[in-house]
C-alpha positions as CSV (number, residue, x, y, z in Angstrom):
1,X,119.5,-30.4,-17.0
2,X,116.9,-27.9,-15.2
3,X,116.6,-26.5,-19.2
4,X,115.6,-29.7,-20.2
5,X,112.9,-30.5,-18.2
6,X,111.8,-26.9,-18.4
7,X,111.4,-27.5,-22.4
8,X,109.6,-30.5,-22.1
9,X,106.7,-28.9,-19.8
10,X,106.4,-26.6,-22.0
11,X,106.2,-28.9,-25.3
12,X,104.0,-31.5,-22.9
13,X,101.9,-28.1,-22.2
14,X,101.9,-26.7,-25.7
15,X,100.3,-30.4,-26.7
16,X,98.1,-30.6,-24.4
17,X,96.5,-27.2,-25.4
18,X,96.8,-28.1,-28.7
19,X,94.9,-31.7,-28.0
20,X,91.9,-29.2,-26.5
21,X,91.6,-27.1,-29.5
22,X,91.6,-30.1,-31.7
23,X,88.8,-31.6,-29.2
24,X,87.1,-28.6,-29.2
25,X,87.1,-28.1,-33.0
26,X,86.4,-31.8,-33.3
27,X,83.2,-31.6,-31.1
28,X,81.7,-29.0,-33.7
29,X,81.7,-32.0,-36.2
30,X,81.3,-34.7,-34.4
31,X,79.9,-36.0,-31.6
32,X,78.3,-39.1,-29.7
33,X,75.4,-39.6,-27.0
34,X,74.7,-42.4,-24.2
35,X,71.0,-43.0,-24.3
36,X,70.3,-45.4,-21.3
37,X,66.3,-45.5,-21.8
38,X,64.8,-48.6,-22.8
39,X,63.0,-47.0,-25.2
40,X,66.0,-44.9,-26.6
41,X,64.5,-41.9,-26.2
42,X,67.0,-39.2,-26.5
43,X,68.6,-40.5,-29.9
44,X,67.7,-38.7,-32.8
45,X,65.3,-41.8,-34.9
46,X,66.3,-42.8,-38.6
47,X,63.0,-40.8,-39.9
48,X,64.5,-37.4,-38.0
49,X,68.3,-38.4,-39.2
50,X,67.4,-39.3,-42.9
51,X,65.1,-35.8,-42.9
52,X,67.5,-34.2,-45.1
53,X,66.3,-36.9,-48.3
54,X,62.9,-35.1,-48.2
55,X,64.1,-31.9,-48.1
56,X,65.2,-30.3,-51.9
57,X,65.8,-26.7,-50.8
58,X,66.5,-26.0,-47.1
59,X,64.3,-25.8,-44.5
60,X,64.2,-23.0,-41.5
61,X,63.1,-23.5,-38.2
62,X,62.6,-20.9,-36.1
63,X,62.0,-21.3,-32.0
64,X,60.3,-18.4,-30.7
65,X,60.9,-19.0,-27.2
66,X,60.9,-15.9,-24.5
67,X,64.2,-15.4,-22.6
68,X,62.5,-14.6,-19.2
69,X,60.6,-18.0,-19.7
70,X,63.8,-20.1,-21.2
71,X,65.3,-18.7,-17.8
72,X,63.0,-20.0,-15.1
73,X,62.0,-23.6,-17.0
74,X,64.4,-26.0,-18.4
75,X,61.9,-27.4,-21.1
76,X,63.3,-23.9,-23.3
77,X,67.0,-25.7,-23.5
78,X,66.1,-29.0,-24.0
79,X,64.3,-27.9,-27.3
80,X,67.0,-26.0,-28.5
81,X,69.7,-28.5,-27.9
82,X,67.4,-31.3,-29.8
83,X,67.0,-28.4,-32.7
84,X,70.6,-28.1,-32.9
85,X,70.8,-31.8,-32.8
86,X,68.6,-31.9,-35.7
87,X,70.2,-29.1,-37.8
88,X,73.7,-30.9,-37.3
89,X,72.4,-34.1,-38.5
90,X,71.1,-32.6,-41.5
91,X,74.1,-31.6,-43.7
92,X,72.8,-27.9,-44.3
93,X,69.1,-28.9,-45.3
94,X,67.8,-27.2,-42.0
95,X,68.6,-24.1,-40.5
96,X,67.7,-23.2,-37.0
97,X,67.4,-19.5,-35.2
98,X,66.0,-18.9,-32.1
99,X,64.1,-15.9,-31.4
100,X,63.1,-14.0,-28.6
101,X,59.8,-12.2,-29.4
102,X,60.7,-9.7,-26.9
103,X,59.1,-6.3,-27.2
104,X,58.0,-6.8,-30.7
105,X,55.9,-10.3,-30.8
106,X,54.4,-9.7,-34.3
107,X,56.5,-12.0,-36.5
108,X,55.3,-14.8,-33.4
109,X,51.6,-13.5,-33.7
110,X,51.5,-13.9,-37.2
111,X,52.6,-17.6,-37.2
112,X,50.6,-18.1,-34.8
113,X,52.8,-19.0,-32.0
114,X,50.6,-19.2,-28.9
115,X,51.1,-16.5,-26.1
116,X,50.7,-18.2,-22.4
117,X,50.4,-16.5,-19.3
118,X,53.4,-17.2,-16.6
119,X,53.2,-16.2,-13.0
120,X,56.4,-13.9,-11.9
121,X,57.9,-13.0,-8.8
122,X,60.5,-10.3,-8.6
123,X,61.7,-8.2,-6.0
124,X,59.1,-9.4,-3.9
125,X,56.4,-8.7,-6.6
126,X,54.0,-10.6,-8.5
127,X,52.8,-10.6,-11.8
128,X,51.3,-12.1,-15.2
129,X,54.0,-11.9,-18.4
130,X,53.2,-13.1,-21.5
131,X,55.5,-15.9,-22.9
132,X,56.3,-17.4,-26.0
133,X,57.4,-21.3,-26.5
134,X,56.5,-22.1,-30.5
135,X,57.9,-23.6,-33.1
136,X,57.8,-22.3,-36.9
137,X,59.1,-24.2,-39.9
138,X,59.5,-22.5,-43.2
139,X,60.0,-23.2,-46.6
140,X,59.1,-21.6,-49.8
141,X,56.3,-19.5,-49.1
142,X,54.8,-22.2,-47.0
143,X,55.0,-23.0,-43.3
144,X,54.0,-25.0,-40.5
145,X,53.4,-24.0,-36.7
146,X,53.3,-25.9,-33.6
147,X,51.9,-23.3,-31.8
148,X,53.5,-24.3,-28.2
149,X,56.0,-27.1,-27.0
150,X,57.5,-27.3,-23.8
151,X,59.0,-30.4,-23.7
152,X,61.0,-33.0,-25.9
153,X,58.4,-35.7,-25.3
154,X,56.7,-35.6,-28.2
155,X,58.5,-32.8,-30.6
156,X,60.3,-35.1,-32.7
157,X,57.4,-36.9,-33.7
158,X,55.6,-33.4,-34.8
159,X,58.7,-31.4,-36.3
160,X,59.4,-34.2,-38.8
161,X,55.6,-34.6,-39.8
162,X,55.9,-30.8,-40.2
163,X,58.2,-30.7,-42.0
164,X,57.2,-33.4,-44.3
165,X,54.3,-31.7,-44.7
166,X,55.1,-28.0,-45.5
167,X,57.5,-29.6,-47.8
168,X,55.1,-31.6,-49.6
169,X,52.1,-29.1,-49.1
170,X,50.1,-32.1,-48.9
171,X,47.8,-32.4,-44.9
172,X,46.3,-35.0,-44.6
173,X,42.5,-35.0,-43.3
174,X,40.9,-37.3,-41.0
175,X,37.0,-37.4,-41.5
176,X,35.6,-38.5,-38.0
177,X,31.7,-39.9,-38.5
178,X,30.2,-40.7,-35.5
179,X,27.8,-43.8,-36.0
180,X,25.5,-43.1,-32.4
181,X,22.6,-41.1,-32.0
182,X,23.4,-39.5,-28.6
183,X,27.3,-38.7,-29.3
184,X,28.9,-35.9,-31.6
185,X,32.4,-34.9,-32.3
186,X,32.0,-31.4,-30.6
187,X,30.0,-32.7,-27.4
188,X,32.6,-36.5,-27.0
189,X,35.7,-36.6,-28.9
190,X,37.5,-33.4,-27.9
191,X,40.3,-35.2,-27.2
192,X,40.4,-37.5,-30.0
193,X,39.8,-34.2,-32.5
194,X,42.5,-32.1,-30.1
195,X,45.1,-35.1,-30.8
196,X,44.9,-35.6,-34.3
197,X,45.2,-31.8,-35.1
198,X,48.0,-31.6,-32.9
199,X,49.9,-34.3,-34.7
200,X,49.3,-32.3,-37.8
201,X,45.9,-33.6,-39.6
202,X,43.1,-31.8,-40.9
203,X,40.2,-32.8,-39.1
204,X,36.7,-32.9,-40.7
205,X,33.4,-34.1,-39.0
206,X,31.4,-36.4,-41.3
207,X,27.4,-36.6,-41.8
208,X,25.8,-40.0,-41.6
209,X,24.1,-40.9,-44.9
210,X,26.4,-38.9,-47.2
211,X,29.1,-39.2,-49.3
212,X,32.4,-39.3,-47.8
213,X,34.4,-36.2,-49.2
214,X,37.2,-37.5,-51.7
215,X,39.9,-35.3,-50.1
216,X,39.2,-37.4,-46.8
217,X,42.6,-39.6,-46.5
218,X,41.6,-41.7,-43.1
219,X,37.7,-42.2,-42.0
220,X,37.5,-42.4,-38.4
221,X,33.9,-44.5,-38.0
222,X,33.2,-43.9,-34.4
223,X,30.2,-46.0,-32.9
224,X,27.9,-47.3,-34.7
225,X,24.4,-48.0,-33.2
226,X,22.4,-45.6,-35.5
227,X,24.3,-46.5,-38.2
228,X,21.8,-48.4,-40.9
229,X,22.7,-50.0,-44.6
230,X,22.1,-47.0,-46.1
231,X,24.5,-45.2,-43.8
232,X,26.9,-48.3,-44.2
233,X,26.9,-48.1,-48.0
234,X,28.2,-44.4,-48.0
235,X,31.4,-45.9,-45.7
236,X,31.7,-49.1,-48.0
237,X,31.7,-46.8,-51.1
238,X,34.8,-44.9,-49.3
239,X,36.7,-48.4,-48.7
240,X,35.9,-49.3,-52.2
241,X,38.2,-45.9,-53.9
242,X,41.1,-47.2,-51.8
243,X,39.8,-45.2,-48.5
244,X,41.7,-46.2,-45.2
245,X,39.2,-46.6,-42.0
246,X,39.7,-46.9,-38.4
247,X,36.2,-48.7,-36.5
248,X,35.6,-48.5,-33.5
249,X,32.2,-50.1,-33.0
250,X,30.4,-52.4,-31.0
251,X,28.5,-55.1,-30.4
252,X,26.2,-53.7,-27.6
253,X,25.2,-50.9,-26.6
254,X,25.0,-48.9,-23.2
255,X,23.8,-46.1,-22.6
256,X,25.6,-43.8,-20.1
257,X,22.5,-41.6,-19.8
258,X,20.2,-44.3,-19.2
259,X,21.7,-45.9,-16.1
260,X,24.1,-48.1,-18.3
261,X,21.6,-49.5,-19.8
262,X,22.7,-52.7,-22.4
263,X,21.0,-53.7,-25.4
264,X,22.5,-55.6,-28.4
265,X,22.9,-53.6,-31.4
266,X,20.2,-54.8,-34.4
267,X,21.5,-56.9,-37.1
268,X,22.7,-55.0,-40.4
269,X,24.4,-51.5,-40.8
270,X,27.6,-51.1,-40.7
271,X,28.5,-54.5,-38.5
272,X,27.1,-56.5,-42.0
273,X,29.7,-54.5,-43.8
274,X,32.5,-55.4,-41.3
275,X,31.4,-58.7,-41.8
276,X,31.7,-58.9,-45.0
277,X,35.0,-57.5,-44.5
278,X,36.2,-60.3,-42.8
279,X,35.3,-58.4,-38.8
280,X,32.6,-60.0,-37.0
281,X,31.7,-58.2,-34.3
282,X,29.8,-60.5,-31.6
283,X,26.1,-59.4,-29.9
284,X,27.7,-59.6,-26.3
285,X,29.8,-58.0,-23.9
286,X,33.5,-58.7,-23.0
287,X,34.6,-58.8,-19.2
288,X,38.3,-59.5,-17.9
289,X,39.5,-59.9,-14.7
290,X,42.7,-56.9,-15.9
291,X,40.4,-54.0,-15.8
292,X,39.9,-50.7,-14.1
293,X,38.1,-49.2,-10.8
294,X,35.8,-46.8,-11.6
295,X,33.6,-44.6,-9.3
296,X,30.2,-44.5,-9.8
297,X,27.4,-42.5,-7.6
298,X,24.8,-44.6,-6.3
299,X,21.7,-44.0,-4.4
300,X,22.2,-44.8,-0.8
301,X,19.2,-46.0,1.4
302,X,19.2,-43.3,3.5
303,X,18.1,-41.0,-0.1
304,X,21.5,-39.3,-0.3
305,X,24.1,-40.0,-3.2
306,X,27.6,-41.2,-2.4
307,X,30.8,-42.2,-4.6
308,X,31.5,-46.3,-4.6
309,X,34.4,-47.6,-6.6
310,X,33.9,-50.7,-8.3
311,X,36.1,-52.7,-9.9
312,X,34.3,-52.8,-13.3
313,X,35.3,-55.3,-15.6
314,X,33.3,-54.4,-18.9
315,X,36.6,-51.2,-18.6
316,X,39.4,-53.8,-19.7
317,X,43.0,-53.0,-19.3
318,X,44.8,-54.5,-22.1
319,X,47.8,-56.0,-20.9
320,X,51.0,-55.5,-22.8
321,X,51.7,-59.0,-22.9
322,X,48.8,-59.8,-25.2
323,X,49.3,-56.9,-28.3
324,X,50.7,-58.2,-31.4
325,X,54.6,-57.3,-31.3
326,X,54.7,-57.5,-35.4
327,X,52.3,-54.6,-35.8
328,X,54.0,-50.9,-35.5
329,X,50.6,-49.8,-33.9
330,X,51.5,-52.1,-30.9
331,X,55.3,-52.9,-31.2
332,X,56.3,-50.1,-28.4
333,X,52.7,-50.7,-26.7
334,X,52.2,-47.5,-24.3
335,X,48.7,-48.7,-23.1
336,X,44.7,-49.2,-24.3
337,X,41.9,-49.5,-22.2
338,X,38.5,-50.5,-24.1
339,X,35.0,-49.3,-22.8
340,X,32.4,-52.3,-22.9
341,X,34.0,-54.0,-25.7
342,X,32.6,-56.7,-27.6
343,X,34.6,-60.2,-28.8
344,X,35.4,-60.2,-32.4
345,X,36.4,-62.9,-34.5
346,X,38.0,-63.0,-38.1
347,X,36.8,-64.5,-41.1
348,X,39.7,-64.2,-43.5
349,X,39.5,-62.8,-46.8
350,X,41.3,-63.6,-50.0
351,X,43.9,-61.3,-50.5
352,X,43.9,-59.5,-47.6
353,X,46.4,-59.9,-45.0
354,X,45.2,-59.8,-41.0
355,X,46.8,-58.9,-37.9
356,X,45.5,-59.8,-34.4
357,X,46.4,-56.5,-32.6
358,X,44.6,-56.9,-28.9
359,X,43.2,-59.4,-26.7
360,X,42.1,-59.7,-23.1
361,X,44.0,-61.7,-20.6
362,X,43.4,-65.4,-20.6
363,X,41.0,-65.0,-17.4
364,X,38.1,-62.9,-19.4
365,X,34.7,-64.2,-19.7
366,X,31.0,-62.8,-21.5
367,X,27.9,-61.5,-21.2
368,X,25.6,-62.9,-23.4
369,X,22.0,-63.9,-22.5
370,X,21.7,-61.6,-19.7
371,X,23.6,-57.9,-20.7
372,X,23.8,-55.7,-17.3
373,X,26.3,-53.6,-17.1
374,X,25.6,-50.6,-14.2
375,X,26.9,-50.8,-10.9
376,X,23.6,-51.9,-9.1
377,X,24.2,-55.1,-11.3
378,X,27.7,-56.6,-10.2
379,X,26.2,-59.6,-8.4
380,X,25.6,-60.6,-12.4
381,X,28.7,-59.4,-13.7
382,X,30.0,-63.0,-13.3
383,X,26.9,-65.1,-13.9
384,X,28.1,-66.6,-17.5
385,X,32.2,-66.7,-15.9
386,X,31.8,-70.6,-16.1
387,X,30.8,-71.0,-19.6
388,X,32.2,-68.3,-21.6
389,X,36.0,-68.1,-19.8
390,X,38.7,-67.4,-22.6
391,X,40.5,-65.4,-24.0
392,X,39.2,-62.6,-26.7
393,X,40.4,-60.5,-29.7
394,X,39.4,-56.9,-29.4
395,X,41.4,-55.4,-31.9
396,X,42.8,-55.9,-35.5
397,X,44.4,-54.6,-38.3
398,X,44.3,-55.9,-42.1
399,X,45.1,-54.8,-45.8
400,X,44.4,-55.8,-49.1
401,X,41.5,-55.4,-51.6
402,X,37.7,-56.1,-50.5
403,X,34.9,-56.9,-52.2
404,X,31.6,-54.7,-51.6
405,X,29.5,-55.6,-49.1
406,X,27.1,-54.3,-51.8
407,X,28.3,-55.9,-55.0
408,X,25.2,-58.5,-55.4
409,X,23.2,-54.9,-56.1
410,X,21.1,-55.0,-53.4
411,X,21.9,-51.3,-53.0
412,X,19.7,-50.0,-49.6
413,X,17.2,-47.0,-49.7
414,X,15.7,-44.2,-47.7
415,X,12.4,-42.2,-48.2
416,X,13.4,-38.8,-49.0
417,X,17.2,-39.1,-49.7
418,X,19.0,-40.0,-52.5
419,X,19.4,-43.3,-54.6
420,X,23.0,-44.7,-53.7
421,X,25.3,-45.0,-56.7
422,X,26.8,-48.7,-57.8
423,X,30.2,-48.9,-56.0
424,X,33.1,-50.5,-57.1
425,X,33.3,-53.7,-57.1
426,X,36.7,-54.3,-55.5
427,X,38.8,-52.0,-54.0
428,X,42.1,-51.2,-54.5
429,X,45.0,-52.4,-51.8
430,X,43.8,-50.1,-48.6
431,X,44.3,-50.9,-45.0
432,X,41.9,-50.9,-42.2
433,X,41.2,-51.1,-38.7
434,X,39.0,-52.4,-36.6
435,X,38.7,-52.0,-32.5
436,X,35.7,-53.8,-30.5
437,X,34.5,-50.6,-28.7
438,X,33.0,-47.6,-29.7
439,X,33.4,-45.5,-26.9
440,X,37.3,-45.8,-25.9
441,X,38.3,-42.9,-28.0
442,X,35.4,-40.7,-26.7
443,X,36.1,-38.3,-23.9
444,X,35.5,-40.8,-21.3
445,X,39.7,-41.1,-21.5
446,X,39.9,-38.0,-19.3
447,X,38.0,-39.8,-16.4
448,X,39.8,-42.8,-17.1
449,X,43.1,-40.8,-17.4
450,X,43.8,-43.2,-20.7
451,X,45.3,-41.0,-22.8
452,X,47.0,-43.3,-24.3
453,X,44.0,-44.1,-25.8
454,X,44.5,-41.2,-28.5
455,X,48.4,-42.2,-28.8
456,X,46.9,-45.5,-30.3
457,X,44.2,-43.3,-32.3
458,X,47.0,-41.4,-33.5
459,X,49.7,-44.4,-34.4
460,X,46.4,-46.3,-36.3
461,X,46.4,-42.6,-38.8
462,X,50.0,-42.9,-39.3
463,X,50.2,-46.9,-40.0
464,X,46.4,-46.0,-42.4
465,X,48.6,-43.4,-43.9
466,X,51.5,-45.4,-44.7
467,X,53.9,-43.3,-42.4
468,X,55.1,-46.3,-39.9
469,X,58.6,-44.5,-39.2
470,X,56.4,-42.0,-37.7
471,X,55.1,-44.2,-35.1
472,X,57.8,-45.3,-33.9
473,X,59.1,-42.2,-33.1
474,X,55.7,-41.0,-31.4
475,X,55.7,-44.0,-29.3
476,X,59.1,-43.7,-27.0
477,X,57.0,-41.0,-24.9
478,X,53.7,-43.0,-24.1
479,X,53.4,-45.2,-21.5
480,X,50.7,-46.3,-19.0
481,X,52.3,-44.5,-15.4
482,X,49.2,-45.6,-13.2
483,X,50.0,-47.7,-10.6
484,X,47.3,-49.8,-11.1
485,X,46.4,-53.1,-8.8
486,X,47.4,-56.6,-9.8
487,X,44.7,-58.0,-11.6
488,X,44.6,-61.3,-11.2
489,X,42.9,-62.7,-8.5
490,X,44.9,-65.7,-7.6
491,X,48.3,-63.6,-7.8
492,X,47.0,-60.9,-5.8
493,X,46.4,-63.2,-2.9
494,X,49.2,-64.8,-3.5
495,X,51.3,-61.1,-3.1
496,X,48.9,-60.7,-0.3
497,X,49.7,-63.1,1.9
498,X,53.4,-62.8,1.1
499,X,53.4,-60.0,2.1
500,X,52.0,-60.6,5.4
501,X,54.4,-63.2,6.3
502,X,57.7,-61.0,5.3
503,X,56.3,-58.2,7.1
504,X,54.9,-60.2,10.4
505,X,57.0,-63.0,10.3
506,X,60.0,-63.3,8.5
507,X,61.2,-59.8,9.4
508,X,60.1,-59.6,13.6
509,X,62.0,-63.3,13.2
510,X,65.2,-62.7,11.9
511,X,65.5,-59.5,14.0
512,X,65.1,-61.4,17.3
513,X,68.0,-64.4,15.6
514,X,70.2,-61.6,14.8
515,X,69.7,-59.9,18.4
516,X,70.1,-63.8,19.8
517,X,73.4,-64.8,18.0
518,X,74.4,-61.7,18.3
519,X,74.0,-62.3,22.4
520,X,75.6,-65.8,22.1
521,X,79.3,-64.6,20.2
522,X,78.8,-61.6,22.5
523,X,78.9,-63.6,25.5
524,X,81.4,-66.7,24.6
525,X,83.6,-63.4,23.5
526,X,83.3,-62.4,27.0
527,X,83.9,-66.2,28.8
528,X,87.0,-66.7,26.2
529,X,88.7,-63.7,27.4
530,X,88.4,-63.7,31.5
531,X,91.3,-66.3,31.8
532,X,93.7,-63.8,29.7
533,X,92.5,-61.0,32.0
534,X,93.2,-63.4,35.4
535,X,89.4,-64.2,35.8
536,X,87.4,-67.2,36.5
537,X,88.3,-70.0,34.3
């Protein structure tokens, strides 16, 4: 009998071990994940898991990541497990190796994997090493960097791009043209420029009043206030070969280094064009109750200059409830917030298709007769509220084929420059976008902290460039983490006050009914038992 049971541990034991190696073995093949975020985050998208179906020969990747950084951050193994993710998904198509550049960080220099300074203490010392955190992808003779990466956030959105791109050995370029006298891409769109080269394209600053270049794939128009029809015609031209534009114009304009200064932007340019289009870009400015407190420093009386925060409702906060949930430039909406925008309306074309992408809350109103817009001015902020209360469009998208806004051959001139050629007279299907302020992608973002600003830059290049799975992936990460202040009015003093009586009257009340009921049982307690114990009855 003892034999028996003996033989049977050891068969139960011999299949369990077995059940582990199988497990184990099984694991290398397959294997599942629980993603919890609402935005499913940490799953691998369908653009990163079909990958392989762009890839004809495979595809290394190579992490040059430095071990004493991989050992004292946690951003190092996160990367590599979502490369090894990646390679497993791909059925041999990409290959993954990490590498430490170590004491020889030539291979990492050549790439041109970014070396970063990190703080280190050991044995009670401090001091500067040089680390490596970059990603390489190779194929062919070709190859891609991202030159550092320290998180997940965003890498899935950039590793596929590059590799659809060093696979292709097509990149894209992005021609920014700013339309405003006292702006350029070097001294106010940083950011912007920083963004879009991160995210993989070419980036290109434009002249006014000369042809766009034919290797240009999206045309970032940005402001538009010096912009006249002979500038316009140069952009029209662009449309009219099949070009894809993002606008962000405006209606008026202010002037940050004139005291805010407003003044409506003269008739014709490129706001004729838009028009034409089927984008009519109003003479006003749009206020709304949703927007942000900025500080400003104002003169006090005394002579001395002092930081007030206003809440300033030309800086609207676009709420998430009123973006179109159709588009894939707003379908995961992380956030926008537009810098004196101006209300546009659309006048449908035929044969183009339009998409209302943004609008204010239902409680925004208009400045039209009387434009003041710096901080000395907010008793006039509201002086057209009663009149002009609505609800606006600041933002849409539309494709299809335009006419020219030049076709009737009244073809503008300058002294000095150039006859315009004839355009086209149609275009071919293209896709454009248009946004209702012309400063909201300048660097005016940082002060704002609305980055986000450039994640919508950034999804309106993909969805121009026809790569919407890429948006979608891009998206999961961006969000708008302020904890900004209710913006309505009525709601706040609703919270307000209900707030007041929880705290200072609800609260202090049922504590004292608890404490007094509390008393009550306690004492009928007491008077129930003294006739058990031989009391008084």
């Amino acid at each position: 009998m003892l034999d028996t049971i003996r033989k049977r541990e050891r068969l139960l034991l011999a299949l369990v071990v077995a059940g582990l190696a199988l497990a184990a073995a099984a694991s290398t093949m397959y294997y599942a994940r629980l993603d919890l975020t609402s935005t499913r985050m940490f799953t691998l998208s369908d653009a990163a898991r079909k990958l392989r179906d762009d890839i004809p020969e495979s595809v290394r990747i190579s992490y040059f990541v430095s071990k004493s950084l991989a050992e004292r951050h946690p951003g190092p193994g996160e990367i590599e497990d979502f490369l090894r993710e990646l390679e497993s998904v791909s059925e041999g198509k990409v290959r993954v190796r990490i590498v430490d550049p170590g004491d020889d960080p030539a291979e990492a220099d050549g790439f041109g994997v970014a070396a970063q300074q990190m703080q280190v203490v050991e044995r009670s010392e401090q001091r500067v090493a040089i680390v490596y955190s970059g990603i390489v992808v190779e194929y062919l003779d070709r190859h891609e960097t991202i030159p550092s990466v320290l998180s997940t956030a965003t890498l899935e959105y950039e590793l596929v791009k590059a590799v659809r791109s060093v696979v292709s050995n097509d990149g894209q370029v992005v021609g920014l043209l700013v339309g405003d006298a006292d702006k350029s891409v070097s001294g106010d769109y940083q950011t912007l420029r920083a963004s879009l080269a991160r995210a993989g394209y070419e980036t290109r600053e434009l002249e006014r009043g000369r042809a766009v270049d034919d290797d240009v794939d999206v045309l970032f128009v940005l402001g538009n206030a010096a912009m006249d029809r002979y500038d316009a015609a140069f952009v029209d031209a662009f449309v009219m070969r099949g070009g894809k534009a993002f606008f962000a114009v405006k209606g008026v304009d202010v002037r940050a280094d004139y005291g805010l200064a407003a003044s409506a932007v003269p008739d014709g340019g490129l706001l004729s064009v838009l028009s034409s289009y089927g984008f009519d870009v109003e003479r006003s400015l749009v206020l709304d109750q949703s927007s942000l407190t900025v500080p400003f420093q104002v003169q006090a009386p005394s002579g001395s200059y002092q930081v007030q925060y206003v809440r300033y409702p030309f800086w609207v906060i676009v709420d998430e409830r009123f973006v179109s949930e159709d588009s894939p430039m707003t379908a995961r909406f992380g956030g926008l917030d537009l810098f004196w925008p101006s209300p546009l309306r659309l006048r449908p074309v035929d044969g183009v298709e339009y998409v209302e992408l943004a609008k204010t809350s239902p409680k925004a109103w208009l400045q039209v007769e009387r434009l003041a817009a710096g901080p000395g001015d907010q008793a006039l902020y509201a002086l057209e509220r009663d009149g002009t209360g609505g609800q606006y469009l600041l933002a849409a998208s539309a494709s299809g084929s335009w006419k020219s806004a030049f076709m009737a051959g009244d073809l503008p001139y300058r002294d000095g420059a150039p006859p315009i050629e004839p355009p086209r007279p149609e275009s071919p299907p293209t896709r454009m976008v248009v946004v209702s302020s012309a400063d909201f992608l300048s660097d005016l973002m940082r002060m704002s902290d609305s980055g986000f600003n450039a994640s919508f830059a950034l999804s309106a290049a993909d969805w121009l460039s026809s790569s919407d799975d890429l948006i979608a992936i891009r998206t999961r990460a961006v969000a708008d983490t302020r904890l900004n202040r209710v913006a309505d009015e009525g709601l706040r003093d609703f919270l307000v006050a209900l707030t007041y009586i929880v705290c200072l009257g609800v609260v202090p009340i049922g504590v004292a009914a608890f404490g007094l009921a509390r008393s009550v049982r306690r004492r009928r307690a007491e008077e129930g038992s003294r006739p058990s114990r031989g009391g008084e009855a």
